[in-house]
N, C-alpha and C positions, 0 to 999 in steps of 0.2 A: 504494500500500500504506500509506504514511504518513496520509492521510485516514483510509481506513478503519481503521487502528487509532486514531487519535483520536477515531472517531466510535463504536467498540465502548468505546474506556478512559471515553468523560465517560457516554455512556450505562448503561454495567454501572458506574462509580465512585460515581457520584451514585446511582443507584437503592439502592447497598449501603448508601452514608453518610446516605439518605434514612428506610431502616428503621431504621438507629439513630437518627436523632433521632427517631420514631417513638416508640423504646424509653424514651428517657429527657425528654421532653417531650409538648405537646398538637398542635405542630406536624404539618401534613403529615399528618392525622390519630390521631395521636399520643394514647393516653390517660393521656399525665403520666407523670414515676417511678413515683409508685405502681401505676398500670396496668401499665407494664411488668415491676415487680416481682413484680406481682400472676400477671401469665404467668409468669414462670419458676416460682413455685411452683405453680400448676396445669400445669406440667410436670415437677414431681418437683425443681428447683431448689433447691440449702440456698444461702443467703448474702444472700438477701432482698436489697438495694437497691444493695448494691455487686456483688453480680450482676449487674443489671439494668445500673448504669452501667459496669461493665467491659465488657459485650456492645456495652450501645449507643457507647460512646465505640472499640470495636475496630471497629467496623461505621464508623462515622463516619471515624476515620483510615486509614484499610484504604480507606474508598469514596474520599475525599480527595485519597490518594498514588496511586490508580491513575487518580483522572479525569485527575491533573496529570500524571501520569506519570515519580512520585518514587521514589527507591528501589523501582522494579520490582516485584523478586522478594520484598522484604519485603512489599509492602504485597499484594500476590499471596495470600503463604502468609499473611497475617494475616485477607485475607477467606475463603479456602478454609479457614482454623482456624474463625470465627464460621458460615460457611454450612455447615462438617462440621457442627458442632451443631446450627445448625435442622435438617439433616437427621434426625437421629438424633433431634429432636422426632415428627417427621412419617414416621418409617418403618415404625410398625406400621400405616397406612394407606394403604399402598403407593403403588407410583410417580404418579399421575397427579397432578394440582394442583385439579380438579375433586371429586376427593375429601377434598381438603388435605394431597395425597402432596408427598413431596418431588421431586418434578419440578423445583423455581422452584430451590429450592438447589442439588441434582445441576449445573443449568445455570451459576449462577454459580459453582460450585467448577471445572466446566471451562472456562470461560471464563477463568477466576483463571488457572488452568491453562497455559493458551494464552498469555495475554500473559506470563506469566513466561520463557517456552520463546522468542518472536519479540520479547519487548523491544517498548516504547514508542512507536516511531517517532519522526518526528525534529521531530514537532511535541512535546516533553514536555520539564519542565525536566530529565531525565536528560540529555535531548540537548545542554540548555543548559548544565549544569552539567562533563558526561563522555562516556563513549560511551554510546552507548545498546544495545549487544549486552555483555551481561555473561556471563563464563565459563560454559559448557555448566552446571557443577557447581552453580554456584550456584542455578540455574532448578533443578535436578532436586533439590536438598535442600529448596528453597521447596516445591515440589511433593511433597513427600515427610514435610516436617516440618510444612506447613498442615495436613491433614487428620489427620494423629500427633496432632499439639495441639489439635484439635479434639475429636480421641474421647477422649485423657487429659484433657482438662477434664471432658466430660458426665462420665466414670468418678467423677472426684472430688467435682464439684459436685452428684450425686446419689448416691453410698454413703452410706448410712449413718454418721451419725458416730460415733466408738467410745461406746456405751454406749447409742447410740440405739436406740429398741424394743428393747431387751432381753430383756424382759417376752415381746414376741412368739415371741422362737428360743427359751425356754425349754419343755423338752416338757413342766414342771411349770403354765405358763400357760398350754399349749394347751390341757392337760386339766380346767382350771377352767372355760375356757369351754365 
């Protein structure tokens, strides 16, 4: 069982901390901060560049602590927070990944999932450092507060800012146009 959770935690860790360097470099196919900035706002994104490096630096330490198998349950609910949002990119194109659904997220947020609930194994520096089975509760708040902080982020980082379009919710500007 120890193998194969070290061979699910370096293969899902790295693939997560892959797409953020992605996000904020040319690396690993990467189209630089700008490119990645440039996607969060043709996804409805407000926060342009510190967007862009907050995702991909959450993505990179999130993939990181789960290949190493650090801090578990945080680094769990930190990728299930970044993969809840790509989801919520990809959800009005429904499930599959050939269509550009979020199928690819869905799986790593349950996977996140998973190793928060079964712990590390005893190849990770959890093991090295403590035990590696940490309290029921804490797995089930990872899992619970990952994908919460996922949807409260999309929520904020795309409302409207107060005062933005304004112009548009007035019925006095709809009728001009």
């Amino acid at each position: 069982m120890d193998n194969g959770l070290l061979v699910l935690r370096l293969v899902v860790g790295l693939l997560i901390a892959g797409h953020g360097v992605q996000k904020v470099s040319f690396r690993l196919g990467g189209n630089g901060l700008a490119g990645g900035t440039e996607e969060f706002r043709r996804d409805g994104f407000r926060g342009g560049t510190l967007t862009a490096l907050a995702a991909g630096g959450g993505q990179i330490g999130a993939g990181l602590f789960l290949a190493a198998g650090l801090l578990t349950p945080a680094a769990a609910m930190a990728a299930m927070g970044v993969m809840t949002v790509a989801g919520t990119v990809k959800w009005h194109k429904g499930l599959w990944v050939q269509n550009d659904g979020y199928e690819y997220p869905l799986v790593l947020v349950v996977v996140s999932a998973a190793l928060a609930l079964t712990g590390p194994g005893r190849w990770s520096l959890d093991h090295v450092l403590g035990p590696t089975e940490w309290p029921l509760w804490v797995s089930v708040a990872a899992i619970v507060l990952g994908p919460v902080s996922g949807l409260l982020t999309r929520r904020v980082l795309t409302a409207p800012a107060r005062g933005e379009n304004e112009q548009e919710r007035t019925p006095h500007a709809q009728a001009a146009d």
